[in-house]
C-alpha positions as CSV (number, residue, x, y, z in Angstrom):
1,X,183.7,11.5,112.1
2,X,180.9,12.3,109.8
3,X,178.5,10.0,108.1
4,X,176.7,10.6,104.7
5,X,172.9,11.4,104.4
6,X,170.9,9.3,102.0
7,X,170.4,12.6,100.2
8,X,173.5,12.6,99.5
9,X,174.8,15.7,102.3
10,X,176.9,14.8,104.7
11,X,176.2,14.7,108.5
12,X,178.0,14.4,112.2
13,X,177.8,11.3,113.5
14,X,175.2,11.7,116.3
15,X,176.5,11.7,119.9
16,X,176.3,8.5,121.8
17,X,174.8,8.9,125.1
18,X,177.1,9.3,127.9
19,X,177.3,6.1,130.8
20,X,174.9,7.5,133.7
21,X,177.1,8.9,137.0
22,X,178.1,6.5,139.5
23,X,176.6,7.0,143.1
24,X,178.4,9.9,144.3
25,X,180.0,9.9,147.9
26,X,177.9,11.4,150.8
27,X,178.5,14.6,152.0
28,X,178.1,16.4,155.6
29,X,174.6,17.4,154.9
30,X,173.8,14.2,153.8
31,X,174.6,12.7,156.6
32,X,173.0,15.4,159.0
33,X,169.9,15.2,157.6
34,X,169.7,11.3,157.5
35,X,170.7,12.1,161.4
36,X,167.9,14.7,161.9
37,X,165.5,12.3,160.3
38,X,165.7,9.6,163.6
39,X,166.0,12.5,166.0
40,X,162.6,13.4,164.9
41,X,161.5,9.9,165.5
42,X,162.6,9.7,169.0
43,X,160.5,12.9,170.0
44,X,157.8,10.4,169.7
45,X,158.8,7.0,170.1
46,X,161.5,7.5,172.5
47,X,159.2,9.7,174.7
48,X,156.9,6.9,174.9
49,X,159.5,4.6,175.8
50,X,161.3,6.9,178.5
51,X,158.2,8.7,180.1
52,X,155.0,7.0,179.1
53,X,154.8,4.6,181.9
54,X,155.8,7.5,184.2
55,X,153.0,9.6,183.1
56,X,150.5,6.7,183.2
57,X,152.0,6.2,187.2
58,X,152.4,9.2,188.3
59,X,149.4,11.7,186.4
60,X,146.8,9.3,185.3
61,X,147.2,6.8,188.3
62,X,147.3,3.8,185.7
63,X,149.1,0.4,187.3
64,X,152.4,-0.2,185.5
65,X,151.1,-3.7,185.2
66,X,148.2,-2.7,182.9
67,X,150.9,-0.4,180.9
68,X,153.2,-3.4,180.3
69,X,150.6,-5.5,179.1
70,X,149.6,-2.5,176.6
71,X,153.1,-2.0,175.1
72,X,152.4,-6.1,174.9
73,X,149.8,-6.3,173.4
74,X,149.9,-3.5,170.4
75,X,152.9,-5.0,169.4
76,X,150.2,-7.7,167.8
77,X,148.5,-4.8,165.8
78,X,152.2,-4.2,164.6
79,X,152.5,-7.6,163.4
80,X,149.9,-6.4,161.0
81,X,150.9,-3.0,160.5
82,X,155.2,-3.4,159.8
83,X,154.6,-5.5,156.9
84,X,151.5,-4.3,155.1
85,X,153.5,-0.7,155.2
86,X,156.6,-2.3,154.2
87,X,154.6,-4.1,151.7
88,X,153.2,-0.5,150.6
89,X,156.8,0.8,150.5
90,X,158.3,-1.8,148.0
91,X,155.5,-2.2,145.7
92,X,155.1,2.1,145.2
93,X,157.4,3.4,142.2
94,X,159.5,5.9,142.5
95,X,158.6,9.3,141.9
96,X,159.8,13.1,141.9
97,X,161.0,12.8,145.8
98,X,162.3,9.6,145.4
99,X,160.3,6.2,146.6
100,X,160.6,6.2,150.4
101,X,160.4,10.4,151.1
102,X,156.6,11.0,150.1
103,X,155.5,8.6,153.0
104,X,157.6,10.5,155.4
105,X,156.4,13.8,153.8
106,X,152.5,12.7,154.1
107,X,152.4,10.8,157.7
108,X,155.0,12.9,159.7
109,X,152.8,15.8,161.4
110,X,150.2,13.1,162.1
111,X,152.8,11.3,164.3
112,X,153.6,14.1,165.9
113,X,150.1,15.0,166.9
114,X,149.3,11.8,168.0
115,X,152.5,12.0,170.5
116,X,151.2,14.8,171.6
117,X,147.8,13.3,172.3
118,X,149.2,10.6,174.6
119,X,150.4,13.1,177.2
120,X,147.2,14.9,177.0
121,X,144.7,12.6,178.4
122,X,143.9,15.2,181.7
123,X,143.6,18.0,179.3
124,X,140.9,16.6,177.3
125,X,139.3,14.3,180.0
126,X,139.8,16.1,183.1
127,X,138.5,13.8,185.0
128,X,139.5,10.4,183.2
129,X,140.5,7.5,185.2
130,X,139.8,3.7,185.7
131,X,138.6,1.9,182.1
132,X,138.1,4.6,180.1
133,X,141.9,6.3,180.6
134,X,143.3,2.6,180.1
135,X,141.1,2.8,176.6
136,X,142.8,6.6,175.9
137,X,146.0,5.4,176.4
138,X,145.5,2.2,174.4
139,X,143.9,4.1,171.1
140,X,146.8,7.1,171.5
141,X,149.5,4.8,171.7
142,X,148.3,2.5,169.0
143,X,147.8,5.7,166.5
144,X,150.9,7.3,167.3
145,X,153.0,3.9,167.4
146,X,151.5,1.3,165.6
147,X,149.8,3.2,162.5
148,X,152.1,7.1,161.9
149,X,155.3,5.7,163.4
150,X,155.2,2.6,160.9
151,X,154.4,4.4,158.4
152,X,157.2,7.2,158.7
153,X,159.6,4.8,160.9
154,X,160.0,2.3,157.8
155,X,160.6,4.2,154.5
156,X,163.0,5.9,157.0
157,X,165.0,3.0,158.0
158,X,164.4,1.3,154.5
159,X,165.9,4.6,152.8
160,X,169.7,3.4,153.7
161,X,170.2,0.9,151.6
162,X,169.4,3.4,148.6
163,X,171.4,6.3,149.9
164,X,174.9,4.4,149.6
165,X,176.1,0.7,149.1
166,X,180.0,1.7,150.5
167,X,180.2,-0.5,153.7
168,X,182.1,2.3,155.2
169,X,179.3,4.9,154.3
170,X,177.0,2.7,155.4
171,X,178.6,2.9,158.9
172,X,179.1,6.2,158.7
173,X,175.1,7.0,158.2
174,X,174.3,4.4,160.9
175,X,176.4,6.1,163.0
176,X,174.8,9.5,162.3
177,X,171.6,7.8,162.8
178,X,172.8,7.4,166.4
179,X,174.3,10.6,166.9
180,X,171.0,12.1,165.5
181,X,168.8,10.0,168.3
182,X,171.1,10.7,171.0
183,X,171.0,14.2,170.9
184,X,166.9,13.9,170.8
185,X,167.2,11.6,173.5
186,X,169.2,14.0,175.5
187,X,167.1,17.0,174.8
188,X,164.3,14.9,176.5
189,X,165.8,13.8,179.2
190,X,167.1,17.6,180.2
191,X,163.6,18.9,178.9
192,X,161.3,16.8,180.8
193,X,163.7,15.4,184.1
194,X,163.1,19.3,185.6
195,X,159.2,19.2,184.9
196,X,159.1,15.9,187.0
197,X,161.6,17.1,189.6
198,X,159.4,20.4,190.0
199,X,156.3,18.4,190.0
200,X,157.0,15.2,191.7
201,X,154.0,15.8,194.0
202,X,151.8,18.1,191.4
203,X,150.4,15.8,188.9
204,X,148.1,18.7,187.8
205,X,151.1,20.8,187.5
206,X,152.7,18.0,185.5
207,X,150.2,17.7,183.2
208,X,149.9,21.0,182.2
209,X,154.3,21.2,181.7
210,X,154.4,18.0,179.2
211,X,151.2,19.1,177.5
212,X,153.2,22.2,176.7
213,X,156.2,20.6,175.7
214,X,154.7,18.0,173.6
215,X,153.1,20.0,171.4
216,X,156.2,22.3,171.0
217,X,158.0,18.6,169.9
218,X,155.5,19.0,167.5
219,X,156.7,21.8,165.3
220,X,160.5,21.0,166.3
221,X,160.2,17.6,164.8
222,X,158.3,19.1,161.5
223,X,161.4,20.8,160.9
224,X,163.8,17.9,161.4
225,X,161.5,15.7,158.7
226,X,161.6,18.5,156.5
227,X,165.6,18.9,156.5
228,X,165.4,14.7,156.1
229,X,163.5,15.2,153.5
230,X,165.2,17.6,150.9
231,X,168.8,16.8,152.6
232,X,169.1,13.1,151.0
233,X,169.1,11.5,148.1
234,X,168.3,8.0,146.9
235,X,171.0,7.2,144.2
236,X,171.8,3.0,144.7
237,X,170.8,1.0,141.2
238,X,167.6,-1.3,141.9
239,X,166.2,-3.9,139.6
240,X,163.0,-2.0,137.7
241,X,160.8,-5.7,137.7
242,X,157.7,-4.9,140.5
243,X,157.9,-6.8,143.6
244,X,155.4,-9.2,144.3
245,X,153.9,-10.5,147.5
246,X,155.3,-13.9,146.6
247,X,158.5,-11.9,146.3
248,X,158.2,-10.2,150.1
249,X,157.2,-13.5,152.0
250,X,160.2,-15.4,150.2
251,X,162.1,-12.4,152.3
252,X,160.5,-13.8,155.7
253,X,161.6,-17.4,154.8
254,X,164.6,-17.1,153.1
255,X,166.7,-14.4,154.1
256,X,169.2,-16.3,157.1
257,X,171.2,-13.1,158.1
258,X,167.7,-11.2,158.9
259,X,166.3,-14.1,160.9
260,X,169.5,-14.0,163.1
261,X,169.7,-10.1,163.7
262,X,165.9,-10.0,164.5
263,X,166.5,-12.6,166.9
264,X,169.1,-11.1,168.6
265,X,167.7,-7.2,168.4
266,X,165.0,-9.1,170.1
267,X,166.5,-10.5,173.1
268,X,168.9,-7.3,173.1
269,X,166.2,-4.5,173.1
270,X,163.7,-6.8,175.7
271,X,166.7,-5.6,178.1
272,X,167.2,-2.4,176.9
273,X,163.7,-1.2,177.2
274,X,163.1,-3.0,180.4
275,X,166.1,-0.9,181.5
276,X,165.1,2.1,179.9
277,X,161.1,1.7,181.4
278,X,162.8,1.6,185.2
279,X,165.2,4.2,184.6
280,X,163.7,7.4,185.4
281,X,162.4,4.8,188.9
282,X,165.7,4.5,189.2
283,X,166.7,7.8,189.4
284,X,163.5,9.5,191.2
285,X,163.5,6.2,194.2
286,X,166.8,5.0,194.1
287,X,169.2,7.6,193.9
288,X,166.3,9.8,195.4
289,X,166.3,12.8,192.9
290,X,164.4,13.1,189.4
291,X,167.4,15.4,188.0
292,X,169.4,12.0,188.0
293,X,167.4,11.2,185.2
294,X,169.1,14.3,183.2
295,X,172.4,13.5,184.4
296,X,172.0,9.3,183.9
297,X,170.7,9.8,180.6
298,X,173.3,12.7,179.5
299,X,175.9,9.6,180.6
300,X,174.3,7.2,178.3
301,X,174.2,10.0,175.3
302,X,178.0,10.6,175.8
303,X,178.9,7.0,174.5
304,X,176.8,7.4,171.4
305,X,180.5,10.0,170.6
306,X,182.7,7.6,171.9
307,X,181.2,4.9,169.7
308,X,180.4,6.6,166.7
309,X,183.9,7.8,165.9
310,X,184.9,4.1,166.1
311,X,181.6,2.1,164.0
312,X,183.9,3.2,160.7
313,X,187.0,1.4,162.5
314,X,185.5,-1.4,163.9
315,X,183.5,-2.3,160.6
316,X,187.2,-1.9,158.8
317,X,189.2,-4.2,161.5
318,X,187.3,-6.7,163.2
319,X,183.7,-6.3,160.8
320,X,179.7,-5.4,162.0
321,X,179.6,-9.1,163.5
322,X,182.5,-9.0,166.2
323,X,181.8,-5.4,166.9
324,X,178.3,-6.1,168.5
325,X,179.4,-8.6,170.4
326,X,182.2,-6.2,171.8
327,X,180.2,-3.4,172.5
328,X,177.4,-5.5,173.9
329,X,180.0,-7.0,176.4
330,X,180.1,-3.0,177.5
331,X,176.6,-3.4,178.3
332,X,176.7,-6.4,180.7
333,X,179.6,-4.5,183.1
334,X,177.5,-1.4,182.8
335,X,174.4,-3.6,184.1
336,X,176.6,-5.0,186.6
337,X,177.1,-1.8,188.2
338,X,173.6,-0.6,188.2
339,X,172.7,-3.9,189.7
340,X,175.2,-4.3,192.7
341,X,176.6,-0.7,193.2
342,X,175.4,1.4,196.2
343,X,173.3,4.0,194.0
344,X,171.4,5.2,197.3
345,X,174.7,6.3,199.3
346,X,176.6,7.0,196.1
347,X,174.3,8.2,193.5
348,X,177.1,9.5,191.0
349,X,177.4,5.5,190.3
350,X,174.0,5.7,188.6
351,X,176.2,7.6,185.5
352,X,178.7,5.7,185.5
353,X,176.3,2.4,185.1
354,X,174.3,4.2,182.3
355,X,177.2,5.0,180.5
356,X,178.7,1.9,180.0
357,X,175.0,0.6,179.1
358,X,174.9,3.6,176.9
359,X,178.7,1.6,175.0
360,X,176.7,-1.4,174.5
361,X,173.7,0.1,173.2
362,X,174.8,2.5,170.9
363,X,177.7,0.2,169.4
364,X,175.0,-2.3,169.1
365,X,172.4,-0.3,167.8
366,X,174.5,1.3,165.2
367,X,175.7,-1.6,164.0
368,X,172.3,-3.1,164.0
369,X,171.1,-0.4,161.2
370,X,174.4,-1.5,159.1
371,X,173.7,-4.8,159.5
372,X,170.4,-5.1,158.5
373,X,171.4,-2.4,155.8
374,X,173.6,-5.9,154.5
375,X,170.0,-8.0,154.7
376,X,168.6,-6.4,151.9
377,X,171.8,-6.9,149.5
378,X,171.4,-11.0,150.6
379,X,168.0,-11.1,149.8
380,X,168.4,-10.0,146.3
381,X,171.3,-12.2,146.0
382,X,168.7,-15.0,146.8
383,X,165.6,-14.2,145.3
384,X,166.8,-11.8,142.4
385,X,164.6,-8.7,144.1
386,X,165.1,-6.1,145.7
387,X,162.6,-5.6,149.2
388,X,164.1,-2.5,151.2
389,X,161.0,-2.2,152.7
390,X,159.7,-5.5,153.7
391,X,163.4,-6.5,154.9
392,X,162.8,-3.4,157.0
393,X,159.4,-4.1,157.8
394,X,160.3,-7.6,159.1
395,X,163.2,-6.1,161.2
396,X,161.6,-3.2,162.6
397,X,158.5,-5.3,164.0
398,X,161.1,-7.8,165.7
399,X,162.3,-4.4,167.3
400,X,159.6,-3.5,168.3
401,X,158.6,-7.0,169.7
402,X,161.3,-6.5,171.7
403,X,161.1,-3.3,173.0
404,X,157.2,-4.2,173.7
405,X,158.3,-7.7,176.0
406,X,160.7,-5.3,177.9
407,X,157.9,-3.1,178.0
408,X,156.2,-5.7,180.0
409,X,159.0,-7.0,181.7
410,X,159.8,-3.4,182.7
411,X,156.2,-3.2,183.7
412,X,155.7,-6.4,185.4
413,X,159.5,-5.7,187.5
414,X,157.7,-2.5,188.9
415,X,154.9,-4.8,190.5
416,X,157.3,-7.5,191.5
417,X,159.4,-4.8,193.0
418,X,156.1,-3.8,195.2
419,X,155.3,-0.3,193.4
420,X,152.1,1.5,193.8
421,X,150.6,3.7,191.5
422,X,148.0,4.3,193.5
423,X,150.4,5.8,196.3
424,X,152.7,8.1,193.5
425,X,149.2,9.7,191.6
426,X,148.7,10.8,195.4
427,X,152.1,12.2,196.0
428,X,152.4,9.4,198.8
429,X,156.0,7.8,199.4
430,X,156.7,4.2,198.4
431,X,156.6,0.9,201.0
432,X,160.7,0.5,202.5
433,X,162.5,-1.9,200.1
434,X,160.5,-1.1,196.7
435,X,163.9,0.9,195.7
436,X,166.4,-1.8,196.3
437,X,164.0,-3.6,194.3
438,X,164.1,-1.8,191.6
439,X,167.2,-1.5,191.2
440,X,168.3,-5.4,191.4
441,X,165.6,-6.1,188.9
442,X,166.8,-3.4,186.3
443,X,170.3,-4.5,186.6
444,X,169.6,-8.4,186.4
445,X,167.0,-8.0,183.4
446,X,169.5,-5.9,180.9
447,X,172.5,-7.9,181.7
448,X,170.5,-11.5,181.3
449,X,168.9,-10.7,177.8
450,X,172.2,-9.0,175.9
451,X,174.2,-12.0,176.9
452,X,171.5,-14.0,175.2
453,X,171.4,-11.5,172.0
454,X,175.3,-12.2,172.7
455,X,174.8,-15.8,172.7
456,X,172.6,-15.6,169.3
457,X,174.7,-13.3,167.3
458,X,178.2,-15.0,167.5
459,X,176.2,-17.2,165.1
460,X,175.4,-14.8,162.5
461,X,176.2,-16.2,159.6
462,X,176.7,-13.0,156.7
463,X,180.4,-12.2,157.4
464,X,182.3,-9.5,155.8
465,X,184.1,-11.4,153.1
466,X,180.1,-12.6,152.1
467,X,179.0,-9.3,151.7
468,X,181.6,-8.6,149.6
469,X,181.2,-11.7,146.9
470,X,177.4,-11.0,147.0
471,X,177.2,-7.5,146.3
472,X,180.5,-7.9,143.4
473,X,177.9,-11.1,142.2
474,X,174.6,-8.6,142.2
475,X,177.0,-6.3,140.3
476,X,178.0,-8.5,137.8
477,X,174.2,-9.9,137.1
478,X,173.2,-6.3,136.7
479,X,175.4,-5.6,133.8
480,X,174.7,-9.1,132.2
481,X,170.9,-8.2,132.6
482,X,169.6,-7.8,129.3
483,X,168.4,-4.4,128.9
């Protein structure tokens, strides 16, 4: 078709411009990198949460008291932290890397150093001890967790929601998310279980080993951020109006599917970390040798591929809702197992506890990530915006919340079960009957609290058939928009 100039000459109609691509579907490296991103984050956080107490113990000579109280009381600094970051993250624009990648990019190697400061205290202060390594462990762990972790952990988690909006993808990169954690979580427990077994009555010798190993964490997990980084792509539609702060507290009040998951992760993670605090205890004192720790945790990490094969499945069949409460059920035999079962004459028990803890955990963490994936799509259906990051933000702080009570608890069961830190920094054995201890109290704390986070999320109110009329309803008001 041609059209004629004014001048009289005539002219080709002028092309109109083509509809922008659809999102495309995620390929294997998409999903890998996604994966490598939270295996990077567990060389940090994770090592906290497995060995921190353990190195506070047994090298610094630090009651596990005073360490359960810390991982209490920084979680009130995160209060703070979670949603002024996640505040930060909605309100930037989008740029050449996308709007979540630069924070990642910027604050990454500082998390990494700052892990590696933690397990470095009698490298720098030989002779540290009493106050002054409770105030080193206390400034580390608040840098490392509370400031770089936030501010690399929530672009990270807030990045799903933008990388695909397929329920099934969505799965599918939670799951990969788990995979990506397990593996990190298993390279730690085979990495550092021989440094503790070779150095159970060396704490010089095992200071120098992690101080090592940390900082080689340190260029591993630079490399994992980097393939995160250029291996995903944010491609979901999102409204261009700024959001307000008016706009991320309306996501604390009125966003009902959030306010039931963070309730249940919780009460679920409270056990899980209280579980995961005792478990190299468990391992070293109840089942008598620190390799146990490799071989419990290699258990637990073997689920994660029995239950990410199946997160597609079960989100298609039964939905994210009924699947965490089957998979949690997992949980409660496995902590049935490690409560009652004879781990001291049979220690080969141990794995088989751990792994059906490891079921409920990774089903129920993966489907967590999905889940609150789903938030973020039900607060724009209510309040017409978009906050990936403050819906993460909010999320991520109850998280951690609960992996800082069980941090306590953890702590707090230790003393209960008659511990002495005193007696491990000197390489002396434990009083008779601190084992059995331990080992009642780590069974009866993960089992009680996932039948609560049990109890809370058979209530969860955004059911599969919901998501479905929201996001087609966020779809249609998108088209209707007036450009």
């Amino acid at each position: 078709m041609s059209t004629v100039h004014p001048g009289g000459a005539a002219m080709a109609a002028p092309t109109p411009p083509s509809a922008p691509a659809g999102p495309r579907t995620l390929t294997l490296k998409n999903y890998l990198a996604y994966a490598a991103g939270d295996a990077a984050n567990n060389l940090s956080f994770t090592m906290a949460g497995m060995f921190l107490i353990l190195y506070y113990t047994n090298v610094v000579g630090v009651e596990g008291a005073v360490i359960g109280t810390m991982f209490l009381v920084v979680r009130f600094v995160d209060a703070i932290t979670d949603v002024a970051v996640g505040r930060f993250v909605d309100a930037k624009k989008p740029g050449r890397l996308g709007k979540f990648k630069p924070f990642i990019l910027w604050f990454s190697l500082p998390l990494l150093v700052t892990s590696w400061a933690i397990y470095s205290a009698k490298i720098v202060f030989p002779d540290i001890s009493g106050g002054a390594a409770v105030l080193y462990m206390y400034l580390t762990y608040i840098l490392m967790g509370s400031i770089f972790y936030t501010l690399v952990n929530i672009p990270y988690g807030s990045m799903a929601p933008s990388i695909t909006q397929v329920p099934a993808e969505r799965g599918k990169l939670a799951a990969f998310r788990g995979y990506g954690a397990a593996i990190a979580i298993l390279a730690l427990a085979f990495i550092i279980a021989p440094q503790i077994r070779g150095n159970a009555e060396n704490p010089e010798a095992l200071q120098q080993s992690l101080f090592i190993t940390t900082g080689l964490f340190v260029v591993a997990g630079m490399l994992l951020y980097l393939f995160l980084v250029f291996g995903t792509q944010e491609q979901v539609a999102r409204p261009s109006a700024t959001v307000s702060l008016r706009d991320s507290l309306r996501t604390l009040t009125s966003n009902k599917p959030l306010i039931w998951l963070s309730t249940g992760a919780v009460l679920f993670l409270t056990g899980i970390t209280a579980f995961s605090t005792l478990g190299s205890y468990i391992a070293i004192y109840v089942q008598q040798d620190a390799q146990y720790i490799a071989w419990n945790t290699l258990a637990q990490t073997l689920a994660i591929f029995v239950v990410g094969p199946l997160i597609p499945t079960v989100v298609r069949t039964i939905g994210k809702r009924s699947g965490y409460l089957l998979f949690g059920s997992g949980g409660i035999v496995g902590a049935a197992i490690l409560g009652l079962a004879p781990l001291s004459e049979t220690p080969l028990l141990g794995p088989v506890a751990f792994f059906f803890i490891g079921i409920g955990l990774n089903g129920v963490n993966t489907l967590m990530w999905a889940l609150e994936a789903d938030c973020v799509e039900y607060g724009e259906w209510v309040t017409g915006k978009r906050t990936e990051g403050t819906t993460y933000a909010v999320f991520s702080f109850t998280r951690k919340m609960g992996q800082a009570i069980g941090g306590f608890v953890g702590g707090l069961a230790l003393t209960w079960a008659g511990f002495s830190a005193a007696s491990a920094s000197s390489g002396e054995s434990q009083a008779e009957g601190v084992a059995g201890n331990i080992q009642l109290w780590a069974g009866g704390l993960v089992a009680g609290f996932i039948l609560a986070s049990l109890l809370v999320m058979a209530a969860y109110p955004l059911t599969e058939g919901k998501f479905r009329e929201i996001t087609e309803d966020i779809a249609t008001r998108r088209t209707n928009a007036p450009s």
